[in-house]
C-alpha positions as CSV (number, residue, x, y, z in Angstrom):
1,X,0.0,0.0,0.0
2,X,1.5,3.3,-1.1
3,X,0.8,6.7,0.0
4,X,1.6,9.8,-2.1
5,X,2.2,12.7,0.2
6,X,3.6,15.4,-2.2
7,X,5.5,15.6,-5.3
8,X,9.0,15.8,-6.1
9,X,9.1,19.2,-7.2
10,X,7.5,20.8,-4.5
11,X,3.8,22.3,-6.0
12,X,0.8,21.8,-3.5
13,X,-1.0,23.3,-6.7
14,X,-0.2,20.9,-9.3
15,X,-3.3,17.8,-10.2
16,X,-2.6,14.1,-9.3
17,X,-2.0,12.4,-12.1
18,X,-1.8,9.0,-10.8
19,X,-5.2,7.2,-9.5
20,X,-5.3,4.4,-6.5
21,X,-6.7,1.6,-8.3
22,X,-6.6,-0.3,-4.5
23,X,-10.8,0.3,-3.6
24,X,-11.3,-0.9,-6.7
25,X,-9.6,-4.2,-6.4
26,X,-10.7,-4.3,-3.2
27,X,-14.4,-4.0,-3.9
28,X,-13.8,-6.4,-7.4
29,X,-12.6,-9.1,-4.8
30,X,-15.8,-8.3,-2.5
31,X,-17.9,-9.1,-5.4
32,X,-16.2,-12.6,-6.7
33,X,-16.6,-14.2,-3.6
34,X,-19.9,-13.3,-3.0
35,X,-21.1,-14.8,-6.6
36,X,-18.9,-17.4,-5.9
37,X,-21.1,-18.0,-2.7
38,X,-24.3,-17.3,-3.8
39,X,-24.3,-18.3,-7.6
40,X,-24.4,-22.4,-6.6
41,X,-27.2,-21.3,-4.1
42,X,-29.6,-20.0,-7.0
43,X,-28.9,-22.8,-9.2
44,X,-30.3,-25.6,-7.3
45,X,-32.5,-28.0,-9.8
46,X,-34.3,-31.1,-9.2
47,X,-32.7,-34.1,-10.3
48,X,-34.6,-35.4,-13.3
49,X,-33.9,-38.1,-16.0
50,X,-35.7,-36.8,-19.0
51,X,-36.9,-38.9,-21.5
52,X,-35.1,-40.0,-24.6
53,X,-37.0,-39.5,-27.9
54,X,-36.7,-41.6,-30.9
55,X,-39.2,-40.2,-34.0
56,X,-40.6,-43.0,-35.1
57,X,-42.5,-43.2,-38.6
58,X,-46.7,-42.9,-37.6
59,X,-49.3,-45.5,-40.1
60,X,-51.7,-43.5,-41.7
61,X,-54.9,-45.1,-40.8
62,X,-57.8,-44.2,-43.6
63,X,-60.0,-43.5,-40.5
64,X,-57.3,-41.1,-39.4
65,X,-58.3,-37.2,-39.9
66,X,-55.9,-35.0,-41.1
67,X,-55.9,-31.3,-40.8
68,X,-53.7,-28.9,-42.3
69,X,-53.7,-25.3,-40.6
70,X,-51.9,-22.9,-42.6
71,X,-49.7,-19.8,-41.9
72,X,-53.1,-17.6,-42.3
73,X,-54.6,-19.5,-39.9
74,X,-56.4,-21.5,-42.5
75,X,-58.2,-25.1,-41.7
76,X,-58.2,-27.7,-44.1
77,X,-60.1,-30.8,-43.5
78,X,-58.1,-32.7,-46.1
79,X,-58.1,-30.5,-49.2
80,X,-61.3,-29.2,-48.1
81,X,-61.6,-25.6,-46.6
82,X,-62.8,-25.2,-43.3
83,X,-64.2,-21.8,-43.1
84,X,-65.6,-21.6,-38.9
85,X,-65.0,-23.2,-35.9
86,X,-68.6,-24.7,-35.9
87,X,-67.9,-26.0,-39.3
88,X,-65.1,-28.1,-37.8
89,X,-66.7,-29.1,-34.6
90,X,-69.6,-30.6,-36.5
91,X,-67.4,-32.4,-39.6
92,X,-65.4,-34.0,-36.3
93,X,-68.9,-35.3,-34.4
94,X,-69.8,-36.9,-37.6
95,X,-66.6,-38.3,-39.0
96,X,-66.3,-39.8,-35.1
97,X,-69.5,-41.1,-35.2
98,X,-70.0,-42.4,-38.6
99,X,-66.2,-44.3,-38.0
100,X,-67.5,-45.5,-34.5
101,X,-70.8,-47.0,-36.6
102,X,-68.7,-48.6,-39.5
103,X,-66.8,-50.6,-37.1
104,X,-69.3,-51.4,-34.9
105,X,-71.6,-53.0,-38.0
106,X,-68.4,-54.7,-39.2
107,X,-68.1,-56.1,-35.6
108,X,-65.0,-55.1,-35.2
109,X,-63.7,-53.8,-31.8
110,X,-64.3,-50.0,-31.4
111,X,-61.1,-47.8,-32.1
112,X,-61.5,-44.5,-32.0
113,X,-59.7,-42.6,-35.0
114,X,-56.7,-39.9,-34.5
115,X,-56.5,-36.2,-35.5
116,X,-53.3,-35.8,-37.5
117,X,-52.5,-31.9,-37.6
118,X,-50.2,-30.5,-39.9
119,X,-49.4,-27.1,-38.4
120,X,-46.8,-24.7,-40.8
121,X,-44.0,-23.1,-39.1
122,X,-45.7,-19.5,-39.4
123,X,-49.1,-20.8,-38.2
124,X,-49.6,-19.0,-34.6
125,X,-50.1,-21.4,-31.8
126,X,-53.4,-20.2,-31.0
127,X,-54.8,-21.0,-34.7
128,X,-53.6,-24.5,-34.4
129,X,-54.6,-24.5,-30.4
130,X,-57.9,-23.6,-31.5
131,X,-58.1,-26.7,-33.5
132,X,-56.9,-29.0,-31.1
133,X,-59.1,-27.7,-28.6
134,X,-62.0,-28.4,-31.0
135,X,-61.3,-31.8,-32.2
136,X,-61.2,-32.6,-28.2
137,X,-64.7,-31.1,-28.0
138,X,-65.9,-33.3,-31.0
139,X,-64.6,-36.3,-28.6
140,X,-61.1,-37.3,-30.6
141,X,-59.1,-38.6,-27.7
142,X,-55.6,-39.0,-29.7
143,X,-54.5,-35.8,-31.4
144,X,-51.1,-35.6,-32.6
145,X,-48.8,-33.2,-34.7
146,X,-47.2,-33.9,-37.9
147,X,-44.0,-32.6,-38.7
148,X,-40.5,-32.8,-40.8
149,X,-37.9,-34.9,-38.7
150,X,-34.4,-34.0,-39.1
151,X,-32.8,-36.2,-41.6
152,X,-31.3,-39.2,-40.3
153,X,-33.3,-38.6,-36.9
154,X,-35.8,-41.6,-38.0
155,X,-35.5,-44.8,-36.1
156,X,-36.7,-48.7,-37.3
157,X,-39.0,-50.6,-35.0
């Protein structure tokens, strides 16, 4: 620790050209340990194993429905338009229905079809939100999301 208590030449007058860097340092070293305290404090996380996901390649069903929502928030029901909400809410009812029908006068057991959406990377989540939430309300149990896997990313059963 130095102390400057005059210059060489004599002036009282003359400005300090020199600055004590010493509070500063001290007050840097203040503030490293206390994040190196407190920062392993804050980050406390729950230990968790987290699922691995392997895409694997769906079966398209022909009971399967398939809607398309576009980046104008555009439903199509197939190739079909789907110009309101009620529009879409009845077309599910019936497509459910008339599938539950056909396989029960075929005697076959009774599985319900899937809602396949294809949703386009500029479609806002509550246009393709909206349509989950109304196939739900036509009584689909599975809905599910189509999209591009990365190349290579597909795995064999």
């Amino acid at each position: 620790m130095g102390m400057s208590v005059g210059n060489d030449s004599g002036e009282d007058n003359a400005p300090m050209n020199e600055i004590n860097t010493t509070p500063l340092v001290d007050v840097m070293l203040v503030l490293l340990i206390i994040f190196l305290i407190t920062v392993p404090v804050v980050i406390q996380t729950v230990p968790l194993t987290l699922p691995t996901v392997n895409n694997l390649p769906t079966t398209t069903k022909p009971e399967n429905v398939l809607i398309s929502v576009d980046g104008n928030c555009d439903a199509y029901w197939g190739q079909t338009k789907i110009e309101t909400k009620q529009e879409l809410l009845d077309r599910g009812v019936k497509a459910l229905k008339d599938e539950i029908a056909r396989q029960e006068a075929a005697g076959l057991k009774v599985e319900l079809p899937e809602v396949h959406i294809r949703g386009d990377k500029d479609a806002a989540y509550r246009c393709i939100g909206g349509v989950v939430f109304t196939m739900q309300r036509a009584g689909f149990l599975k809905v599910g999301f189509i999209s591009e896997p990365v190349p290579g990313s597909v795995t064999r059963e």
